[in-house]
C-alpha positions in Angstrom: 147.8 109.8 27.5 148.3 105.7 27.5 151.1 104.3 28.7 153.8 102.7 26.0 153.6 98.8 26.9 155.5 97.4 29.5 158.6 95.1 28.8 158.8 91.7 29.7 161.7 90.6 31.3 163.6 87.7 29.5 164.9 85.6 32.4 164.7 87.4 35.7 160.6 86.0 36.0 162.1 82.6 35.5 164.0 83.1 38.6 161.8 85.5 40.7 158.3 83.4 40.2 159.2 80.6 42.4 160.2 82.8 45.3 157.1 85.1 45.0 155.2 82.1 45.0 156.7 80.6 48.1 155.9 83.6 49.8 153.0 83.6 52.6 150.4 86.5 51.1 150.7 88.1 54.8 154.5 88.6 54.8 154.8 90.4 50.5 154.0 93.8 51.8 157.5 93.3 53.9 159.0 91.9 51.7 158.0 94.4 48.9 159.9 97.1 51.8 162.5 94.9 52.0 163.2 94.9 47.9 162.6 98.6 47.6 165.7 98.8 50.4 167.7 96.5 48.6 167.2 98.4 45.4 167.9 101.7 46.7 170.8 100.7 48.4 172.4 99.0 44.6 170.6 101.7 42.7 172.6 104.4 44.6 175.9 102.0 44.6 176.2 101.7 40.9 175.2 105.3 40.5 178.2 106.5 43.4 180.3 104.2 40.9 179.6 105.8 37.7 179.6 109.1 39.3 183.1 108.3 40.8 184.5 106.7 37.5 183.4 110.4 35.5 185.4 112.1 38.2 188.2 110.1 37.9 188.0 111.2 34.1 187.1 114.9 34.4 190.4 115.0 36.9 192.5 113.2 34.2 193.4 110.6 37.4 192.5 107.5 36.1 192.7 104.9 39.3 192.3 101.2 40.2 189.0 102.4 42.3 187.8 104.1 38.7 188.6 100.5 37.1 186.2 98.4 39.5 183.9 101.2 39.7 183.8 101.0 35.8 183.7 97.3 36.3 180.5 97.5 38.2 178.8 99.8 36.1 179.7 97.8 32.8 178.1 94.2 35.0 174.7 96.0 35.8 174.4 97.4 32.0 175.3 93.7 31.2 172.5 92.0 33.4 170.0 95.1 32.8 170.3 95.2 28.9 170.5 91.2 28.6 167.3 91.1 30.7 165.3 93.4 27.7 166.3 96.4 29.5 164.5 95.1 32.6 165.3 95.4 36.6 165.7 91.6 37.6 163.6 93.2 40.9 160.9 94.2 38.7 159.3 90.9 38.5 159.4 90.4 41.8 158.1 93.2 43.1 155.2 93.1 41.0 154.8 89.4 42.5 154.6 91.0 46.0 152.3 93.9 45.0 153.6 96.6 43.6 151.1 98.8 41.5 154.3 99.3 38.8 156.8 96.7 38.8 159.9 99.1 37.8 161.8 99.3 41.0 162.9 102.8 40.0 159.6 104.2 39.2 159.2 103.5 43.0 161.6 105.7 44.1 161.5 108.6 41.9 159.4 110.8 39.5 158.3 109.1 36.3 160.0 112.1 34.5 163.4 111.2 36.5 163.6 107.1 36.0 162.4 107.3 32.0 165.7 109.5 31.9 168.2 107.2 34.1 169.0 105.1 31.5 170.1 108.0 29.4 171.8 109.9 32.1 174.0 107.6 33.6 174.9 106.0 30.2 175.9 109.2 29.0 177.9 110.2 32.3 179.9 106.2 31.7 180.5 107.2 27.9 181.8 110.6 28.8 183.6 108.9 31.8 185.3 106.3 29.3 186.7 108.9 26.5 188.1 111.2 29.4 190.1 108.2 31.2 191.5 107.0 27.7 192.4 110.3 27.1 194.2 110.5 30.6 195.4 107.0 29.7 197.0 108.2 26.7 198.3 111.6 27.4 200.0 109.3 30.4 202.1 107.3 28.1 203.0 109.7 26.0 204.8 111.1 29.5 202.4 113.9 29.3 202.4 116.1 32.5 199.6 115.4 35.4 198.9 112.1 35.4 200.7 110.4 38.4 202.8 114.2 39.3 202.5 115.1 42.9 200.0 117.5 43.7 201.5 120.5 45.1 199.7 122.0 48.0 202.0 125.1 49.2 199.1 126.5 51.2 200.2 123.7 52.9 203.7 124.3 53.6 203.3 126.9 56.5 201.9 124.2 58.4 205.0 122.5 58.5 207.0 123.7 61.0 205.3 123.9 64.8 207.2 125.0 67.8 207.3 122.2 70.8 205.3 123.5 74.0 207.6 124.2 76.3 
């Protein structure tokens, strides 16, 4: 089976192809380590972020933390779609070696990364209609939203007897 062709990036090689080029042929097996840390360490920070903002939702607790962790999600959809749906790392890494240049093929199956984009667009959709649904049912003074959450298997633990 061939392979679909490869995007090109629109503006991320503009950017990446003077550092590549500035660095010694000895030192881009390193650095190629150093870009797959990098990117696993923002790959899983975006994806804790849109796994936090869906939680947020499915708990109908909408949050400041589910705002900035929407926030984050809705920049790296920004700079991924407006990029032709590239990494900005791809480039790069295929200037210091890499056999593939998608960053993500490098870290999981190919049957996992073709679906990411999917996934975790899906999960931020569903994420987005369950907050504005909080939202609303919240201003309508619906109960839940910002109501104390009762814990009684709590309240035996209240009382404790001094040691004597």
């Amino acid at each position: 089976m061939t392979e679909p062709p490869r995007r090109r990036a629109a503006w991320s090689e503009a950017l990446t192809g003077p550092v590549a080029h500035s660095v010694p042929a000895g030192w881009r097996p390193a650095i190629l380590g150093a870009i797959k840390a990098v990117h696993t360490v923002l790959f899983a920070s975006i994806a804790g972020a849109i796994a936090w903002f869906l939680l947020d939702g499915v708990r109908q607790r909408p949050s400041r933390r589910g705002a900035v962790a929407l926030a984050v999600a809705i920049g790296e959809t920004a700079v991924y779609v407006s990029n032709n749906q590239v990494c900005p790392l791809t480039p790069l890494a295929e200037e210091m070696g890499a056999e593939r240049g998608s960053v993500v093929d490098i870290f999981l199956p190919d049957w996992a990364a073709k679906r990411i984009p999917v996934v975790s667009g899906s999960a931020l959709l569903v994420g987005v209609m369950l907050n504005v649904a909080a939202l609303a049912s919240a201003s309508r003074g619906a109960p839940g939203i910002d109501d104390p959450v009762e814990d009684d298997h709590l309240h035996r633990f209240t009382y404790c007897r001094p040691y004597s």
